[in-house]
C-alpha positions in Angstrom: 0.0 0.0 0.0 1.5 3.4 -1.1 2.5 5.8 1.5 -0.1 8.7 1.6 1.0 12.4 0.5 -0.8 14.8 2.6 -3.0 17.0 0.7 -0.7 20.3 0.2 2.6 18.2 -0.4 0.2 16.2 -3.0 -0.8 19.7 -4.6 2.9 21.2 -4.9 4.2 17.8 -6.7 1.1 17.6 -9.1 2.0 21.3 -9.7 5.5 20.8 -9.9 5.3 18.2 -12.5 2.3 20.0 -14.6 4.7 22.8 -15.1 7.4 20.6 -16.0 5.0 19.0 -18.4 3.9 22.2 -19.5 7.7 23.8 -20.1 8.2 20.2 -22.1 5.4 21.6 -24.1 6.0 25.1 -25.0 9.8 24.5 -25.2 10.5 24.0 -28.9 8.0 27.6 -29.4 9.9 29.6 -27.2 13.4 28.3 -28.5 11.9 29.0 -32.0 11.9 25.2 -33.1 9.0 26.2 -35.7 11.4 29.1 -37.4 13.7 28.1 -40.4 17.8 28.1 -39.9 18.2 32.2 -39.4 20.4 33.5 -41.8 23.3 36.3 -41.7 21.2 39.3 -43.0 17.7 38.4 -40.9 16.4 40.5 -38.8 18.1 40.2 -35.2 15.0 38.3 -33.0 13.5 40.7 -30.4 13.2 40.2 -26.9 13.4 42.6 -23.8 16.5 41.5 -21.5 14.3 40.5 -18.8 12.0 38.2 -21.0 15.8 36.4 -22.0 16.8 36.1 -18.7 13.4 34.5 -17.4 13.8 32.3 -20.1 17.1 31.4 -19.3 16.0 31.0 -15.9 13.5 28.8 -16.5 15.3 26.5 -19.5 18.5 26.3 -16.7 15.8 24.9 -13.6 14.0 22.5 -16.2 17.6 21.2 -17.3 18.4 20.7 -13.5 15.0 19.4 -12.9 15.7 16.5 -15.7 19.0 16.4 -14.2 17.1 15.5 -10.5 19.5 18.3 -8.9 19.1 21.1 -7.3 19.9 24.7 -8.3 21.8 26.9 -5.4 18.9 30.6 -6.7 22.2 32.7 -5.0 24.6 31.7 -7.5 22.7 32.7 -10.6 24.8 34.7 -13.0 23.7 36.9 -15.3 25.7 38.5 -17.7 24.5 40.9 -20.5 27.0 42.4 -23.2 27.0 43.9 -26.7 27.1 42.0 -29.4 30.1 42.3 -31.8 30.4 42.0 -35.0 32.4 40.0 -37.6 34.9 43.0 -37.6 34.8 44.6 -34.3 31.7 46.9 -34.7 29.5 47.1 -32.0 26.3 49.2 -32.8 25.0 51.4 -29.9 21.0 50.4 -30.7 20.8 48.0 -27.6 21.1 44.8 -29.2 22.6 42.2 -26.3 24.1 38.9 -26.1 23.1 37.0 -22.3 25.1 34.1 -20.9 23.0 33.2 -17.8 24.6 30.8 -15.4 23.4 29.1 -11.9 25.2 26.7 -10.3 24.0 23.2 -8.0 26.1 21.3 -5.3 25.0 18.0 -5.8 27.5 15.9 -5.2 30.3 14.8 -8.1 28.9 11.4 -8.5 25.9 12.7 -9.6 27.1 14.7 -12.5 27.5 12.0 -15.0 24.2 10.6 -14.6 22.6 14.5 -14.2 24.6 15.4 -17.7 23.1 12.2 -19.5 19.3 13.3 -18.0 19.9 16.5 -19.3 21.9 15.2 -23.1 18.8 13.0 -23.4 16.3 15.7 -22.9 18.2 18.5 -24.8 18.1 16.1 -27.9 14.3 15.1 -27.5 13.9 19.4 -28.1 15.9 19.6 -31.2 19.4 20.3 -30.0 22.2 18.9 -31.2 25.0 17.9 -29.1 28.5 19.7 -29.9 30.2 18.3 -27.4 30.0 15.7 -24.4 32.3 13.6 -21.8 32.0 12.5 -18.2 35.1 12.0 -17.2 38.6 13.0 -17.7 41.5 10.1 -16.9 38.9 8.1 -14.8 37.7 11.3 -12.9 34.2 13.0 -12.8 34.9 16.1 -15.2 31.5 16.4 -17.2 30.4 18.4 -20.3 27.6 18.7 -22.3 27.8 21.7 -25.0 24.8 21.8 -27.1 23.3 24.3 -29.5 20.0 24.7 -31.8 20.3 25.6 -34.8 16.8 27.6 -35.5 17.2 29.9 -32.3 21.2 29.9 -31.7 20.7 29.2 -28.8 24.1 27.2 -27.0 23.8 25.1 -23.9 26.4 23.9 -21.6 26.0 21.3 -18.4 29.4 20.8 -16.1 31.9 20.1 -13.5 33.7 23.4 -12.3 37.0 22.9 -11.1 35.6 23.6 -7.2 32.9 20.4 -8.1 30.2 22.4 -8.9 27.8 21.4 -11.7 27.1 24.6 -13.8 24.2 25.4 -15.9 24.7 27.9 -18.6 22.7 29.1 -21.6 23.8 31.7 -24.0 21.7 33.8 -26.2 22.5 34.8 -29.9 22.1 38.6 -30.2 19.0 39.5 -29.3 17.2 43.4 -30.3 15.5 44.8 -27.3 11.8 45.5 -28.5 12.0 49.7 -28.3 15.4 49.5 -30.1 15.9 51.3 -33.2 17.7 51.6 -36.1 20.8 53.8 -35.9 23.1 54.6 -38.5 26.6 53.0 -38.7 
């Protein structure tokens, strides 16, 4: 006979997983998997910097939900910069690049099975896997570097050097929805 969940703990983990479900859903649409392979002279996607970083947000807890870890909310990393171009130029119309990063302590056993959760997930969405080890001379050193092609999008799962497992997502450049058009 199953062990009964009291009512609210029964609540939160339906919840829990309906969101998870839901994210699973709506994933390929917010990472643009219905959009053809963007090419060099397309219009620059918009998206306000806080929309990007929620989305980052919530694309780095589902990875560490699939991984069964959990995220340490006080290490979250944000980082917003220009974008550059292919010879320098940077154009003052607040385009932005964001590589968001949060960290988890589980412990560094865990990461080679958390990175496969998450490489088996990430390729179920569309993303193909650049790059991808656990372990370096028979020790725990995992990566996972993977990228989407439709939404340039680049994700990457692993082992600091203090043992932390890091979750990172970078954004392409990305136009701010008020931005415009400058002269070079």
């Amino acid at each position: 006979m199953p062990f009964p969940l009291q009512r609210l703990a029964a609540s939160r983990l339906g919840a829990r997983h309906l969101g998870a479900a839901a994210l699973t859903l709506c994933l390929p649409l917010i990472l643009g998997g219905c959009m053809s392979t963007p090419g060099p002279n397309d219009p620059l996607p918009v998206k306000a910097r806080q929309d990007a970083q929620a989305w980052a947000q919530h694309l780095t807890e589902y990875m560490a939900q699939t991984a069964g870890v959990t995220l340490d909310t006080g290490s979250v990393e944000p980082v917003f910069n220009d974008c550059v171009g292919k010879h320098d130029e940077v154009r003052k119309d607040g385009r932005y690049k964001l590589s968001y990063a949060v960290y988890s302590s589980a412990p560094l056993e865990q990461h080679p099975e958390a990175v496969r959760k998450v490489r088996a997930m990430l390729e179920q969405q569309g993303f193909k896997i650049d790059g991808y080890r656990e372990t370096v001379n028979d020790k725990v050193d995992t990566v996972l570097d993977a990228s989407q092609t439709s939404s340039r999008y680049l994700v990457t799962v692993q082992t600091t050097k203090g043992g932390l497992l890091n979750f990172q997502v970078n954004t392409p450049c990305l136009m701010p929805p008020t931005a415009t058009e400058t002269p070079h």
